[in-house]
N, C-alpha and C positions, 0 to 999 in steps of 0.2 A: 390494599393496593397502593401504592408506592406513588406519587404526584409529579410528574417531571415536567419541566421547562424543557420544549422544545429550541433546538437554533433557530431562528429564521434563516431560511434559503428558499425566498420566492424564485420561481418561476416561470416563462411564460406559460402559459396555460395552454396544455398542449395538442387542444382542439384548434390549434391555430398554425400548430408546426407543420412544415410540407414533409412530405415523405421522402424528400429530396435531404431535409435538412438532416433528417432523422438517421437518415441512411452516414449520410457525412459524420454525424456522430458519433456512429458505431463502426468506424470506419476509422476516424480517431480516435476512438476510445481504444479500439485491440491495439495500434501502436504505444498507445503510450502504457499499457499495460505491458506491453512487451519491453517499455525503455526501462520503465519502474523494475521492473523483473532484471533484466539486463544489470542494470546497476546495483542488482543487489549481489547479483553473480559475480558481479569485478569484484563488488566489496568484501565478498564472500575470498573469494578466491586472492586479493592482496594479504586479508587476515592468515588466511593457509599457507604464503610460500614467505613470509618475512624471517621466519626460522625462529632457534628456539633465543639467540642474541639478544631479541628482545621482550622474549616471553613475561618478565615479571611487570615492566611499564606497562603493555598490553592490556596484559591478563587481569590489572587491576584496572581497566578502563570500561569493565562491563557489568553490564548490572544482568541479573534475570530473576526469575522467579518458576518455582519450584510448581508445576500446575497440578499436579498431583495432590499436593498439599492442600493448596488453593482452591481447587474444584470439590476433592475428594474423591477418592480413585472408583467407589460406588455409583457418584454420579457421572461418569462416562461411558460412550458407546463402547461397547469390544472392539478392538482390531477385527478387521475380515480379511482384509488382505495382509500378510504378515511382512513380505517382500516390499511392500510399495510405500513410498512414505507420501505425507501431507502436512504442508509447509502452511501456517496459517502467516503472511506479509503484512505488517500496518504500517501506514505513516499516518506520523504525531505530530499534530499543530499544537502542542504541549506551550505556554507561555511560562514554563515551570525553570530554576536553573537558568544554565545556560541562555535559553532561549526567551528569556524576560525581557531581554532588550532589540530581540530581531522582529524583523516586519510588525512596524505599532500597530495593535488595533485593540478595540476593546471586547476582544474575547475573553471570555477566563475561564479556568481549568483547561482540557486538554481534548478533541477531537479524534478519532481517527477515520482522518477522511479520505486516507486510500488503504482498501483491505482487498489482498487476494489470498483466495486458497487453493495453493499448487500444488497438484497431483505429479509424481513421478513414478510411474508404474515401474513394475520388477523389472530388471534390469538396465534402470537409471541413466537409457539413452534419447530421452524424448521425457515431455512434460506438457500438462495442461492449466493454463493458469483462471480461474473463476474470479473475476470480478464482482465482487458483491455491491451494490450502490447504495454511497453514503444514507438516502433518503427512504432508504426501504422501513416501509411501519413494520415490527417485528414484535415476538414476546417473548422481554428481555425474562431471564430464570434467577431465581432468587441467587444473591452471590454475599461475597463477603468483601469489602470495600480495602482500602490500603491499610486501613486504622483498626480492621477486623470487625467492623462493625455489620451486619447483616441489611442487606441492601432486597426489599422484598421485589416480588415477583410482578411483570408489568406489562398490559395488553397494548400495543400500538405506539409504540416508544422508535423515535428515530434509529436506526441501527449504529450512527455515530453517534447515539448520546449516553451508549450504553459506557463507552471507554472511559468521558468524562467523569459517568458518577461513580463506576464500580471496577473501572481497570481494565488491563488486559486479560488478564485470568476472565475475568467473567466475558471480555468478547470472543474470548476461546469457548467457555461454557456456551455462551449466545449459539455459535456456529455451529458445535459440535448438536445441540437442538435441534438449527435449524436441519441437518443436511443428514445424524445419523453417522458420521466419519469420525473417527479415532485423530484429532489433532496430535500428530507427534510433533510438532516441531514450529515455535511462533520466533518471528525475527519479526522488531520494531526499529522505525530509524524516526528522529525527528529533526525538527528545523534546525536546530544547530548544526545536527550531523549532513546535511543538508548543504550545509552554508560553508562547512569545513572541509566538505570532499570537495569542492571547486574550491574552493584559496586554495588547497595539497596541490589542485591541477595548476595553479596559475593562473585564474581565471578559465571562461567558454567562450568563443566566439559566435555570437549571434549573426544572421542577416532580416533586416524585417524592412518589408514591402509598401508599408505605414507607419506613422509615425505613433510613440504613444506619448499620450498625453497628460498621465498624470493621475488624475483621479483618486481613489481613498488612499491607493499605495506609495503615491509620490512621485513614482517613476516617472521620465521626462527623457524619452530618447527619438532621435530624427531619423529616417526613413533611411536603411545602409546599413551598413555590417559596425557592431558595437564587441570591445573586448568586455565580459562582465566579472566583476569581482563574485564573492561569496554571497554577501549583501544584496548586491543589486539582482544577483542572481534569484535570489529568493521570491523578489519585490516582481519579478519578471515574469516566474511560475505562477503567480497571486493575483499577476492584475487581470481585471475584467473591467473595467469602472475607464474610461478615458482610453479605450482601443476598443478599432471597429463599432459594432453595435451594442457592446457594454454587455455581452450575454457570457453564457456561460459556454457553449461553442465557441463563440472568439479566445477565452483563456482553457480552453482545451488544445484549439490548435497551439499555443503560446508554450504549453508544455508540453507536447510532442515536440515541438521543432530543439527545445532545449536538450530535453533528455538524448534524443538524436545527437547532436552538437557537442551533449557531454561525453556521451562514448567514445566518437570521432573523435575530442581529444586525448581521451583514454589511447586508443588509439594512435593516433600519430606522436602522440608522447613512447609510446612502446612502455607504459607503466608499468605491466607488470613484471618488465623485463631488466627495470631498475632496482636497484635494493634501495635506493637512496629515496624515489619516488613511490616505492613499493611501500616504506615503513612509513611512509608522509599519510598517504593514502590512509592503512592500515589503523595509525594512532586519529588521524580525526575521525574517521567510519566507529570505531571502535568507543568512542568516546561519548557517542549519541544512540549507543547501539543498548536496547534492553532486549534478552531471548530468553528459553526459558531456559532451566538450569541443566539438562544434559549439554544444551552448545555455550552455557555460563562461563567459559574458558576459552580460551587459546588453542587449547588441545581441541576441547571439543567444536570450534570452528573449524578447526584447520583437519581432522579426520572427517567433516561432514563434508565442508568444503572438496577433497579428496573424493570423496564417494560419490560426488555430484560434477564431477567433471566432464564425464561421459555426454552430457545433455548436453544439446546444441541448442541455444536460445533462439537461431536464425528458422528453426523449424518446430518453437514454442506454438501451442495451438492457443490462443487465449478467445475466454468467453466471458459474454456478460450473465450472472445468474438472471436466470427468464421471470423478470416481474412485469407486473400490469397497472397502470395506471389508476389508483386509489377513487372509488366512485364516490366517497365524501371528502377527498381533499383531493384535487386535479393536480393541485403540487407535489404527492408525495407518491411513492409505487408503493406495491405486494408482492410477495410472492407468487408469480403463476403457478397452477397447478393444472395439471399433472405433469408439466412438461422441467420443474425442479425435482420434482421429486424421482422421474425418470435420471435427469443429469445426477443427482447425489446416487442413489442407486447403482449408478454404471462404475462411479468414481470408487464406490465407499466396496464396490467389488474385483475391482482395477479390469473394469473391461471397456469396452469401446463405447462412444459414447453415442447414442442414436441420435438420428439424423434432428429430429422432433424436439429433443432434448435442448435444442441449442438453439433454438427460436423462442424471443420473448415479445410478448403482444404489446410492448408499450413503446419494442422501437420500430415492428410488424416484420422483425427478422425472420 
């Protein structure tokens, strides 16, 4: 068994949370899963309508990986449902490339500290999005690393820590584990692409009600509406440390209100309605974009893209997978059961999802 360095991500200890708080963070949580989601759809969807003019710059801006290969096609769940796909979403706090010189801290290697896996049942007009949480103790499955090296198998391992030592392919394998689902289909976006899709927009406008202060990330803005570059954008999404009570509530609300703000410029820009902002969009999204190798192209963005039009995000159902507060570490969750394994179930059958299913004990939903 395989020795891992956990992140630290203390938290307060949450025999002390109100159920008031709790409720407000699941509350913000399903928006910003819906903003995260949202953004990947515009991104999705710029990629698809830029045409073929600028297919060879694009098409060479992406990276992916081949999961078949990666996993090996023996160790996957079967398809059940043939009609329905399942999108596995990361974002990468990757310090790799590009992104060595945005938001300093001293993390190293690469996190993926936002994962959803979205169900779009047969006939591709509605969709459900699973929130998995960064903090969940899991048992990561033996994988094979970027350098090919075999990365062994491992009981109670952060669910973000699995990306750093062994990839994306193996947090597809992790999932497809944990839930039983046939992942067809992974989209990764990190900090740069991040930092690239607002400078395309021209900056976001913010309003904020307090002022911040500063803290690990630097940031220093006064109480009023602020236009944010790419950069500061970044710094905005990240802070917790010198706004409000320095939790992780306070930079939950801080990214709802952005992702909000960025679409509304989406938005009132009429982006996709520009070729000129269309292809701006398109080349930074694409640039921080790794998927796997059926959407490894231009084509195959832009046919997926196409086939996923039908879905209205405004009536996205989003859930948090149901974990339970960890009885030897109060900081970390589980997996509830029966009530995951009820939701994978429903999902991994494209049926509806019970009412039971979508209550998790640790935020007494």
């Amino acid at each position: 068994m395989s020795q891992d360095v956990q992140t630290p991500d203390r938290r307060p200890t949450p025999d002390t949370s109100a159920g008031r708080g709790r409720k407000r963070l699941r509350t913000r949580g399903q928006r910003i899963r819906r903003g995260v989601l949202l953004t990947l759809l515009v991104l999705l969807l710029a990629v698809g309508g830029t045409g073929w003019w600028a297919y060879s710059h694009l098409n060479g801006n992406i990276d992916s990986v081949d999961l078949d290969q990666a996993i090996g096609v023996d160790n996957r769940p079967a398809k059940v449902a043939p009609n329905a796909q399942n999108i596995l979403v990361l974002g990468s706090d990757s310090r790799a490339g590009a992104n060595a010189d945005l938001d300093h801290g001293d993390v190293s290697g690469a996190r993926s500290d936002t994962a959803m896996l979205v169900h779009v049942p047969e006939g591709r007009k509605r969709a459900t999005a699973v929130s998995i949480p960064r903090d969940t103790l899991v048992t990561r499955p033996e994988c094979k690393d970027a350098d090919g090296k075999t990365v062994g198998t491992a009981n109670r391992v952060m669910f973000n820590s699995v990306y750093s030592l062994a990839g994306p392919a193996c947090v597809v394998k992790t999932v497809e584990q944990m839930s039983g689902i046939r992942v067809d289909h992974f989209v990764e976006v990190d900090f740069a692409g991040f930092q690239g899709l607002v400078d395309a927009l021209g900056g976001v406008s913010v309003t904020l009600d307090k002022p911040i202060n500063g803290g690990k990330g630097g940031l220093k803005l006064d109480a009023g509406t602020h236009r944010l570059n790419g950069t500061d954008s970044l710094k905005f999404v990240r802070t917790r440390y010198g706004y409000g009570d320095g939790s992780d509530l306070g930079r939950i609300g801080l990214q709802q209100q952005f992702m909000l703000a960025m679409l509304a410029e989406v938005k009132k820009q009429d982006a996709l309605g520009s070729p000129a902002r269309l292809y701006k969009l398109a080349d930074a999204g694409t640039k921080s974009l790794t998927t796997d190798s059926e959407l490894g192209s231009l084509k195959g963005l832009s046919d997926f893209a196409q086939s996923m039009k039908g879905v209205d995000p405004d009536t996205m159902e989003t859930i948090m997978m149901p974990v339970a507060y960890d009885k030897i570490d109060r900081n970390r969750v589980i997996v509830a059961e029966p009530q995951a394994g009820q939701l994978w179930e429903a999902l991994r059958n494209d049926q509806p999802i019970p009412a039971a299913a979508k209550k998790s004990p640790a935020t007494g939903g």
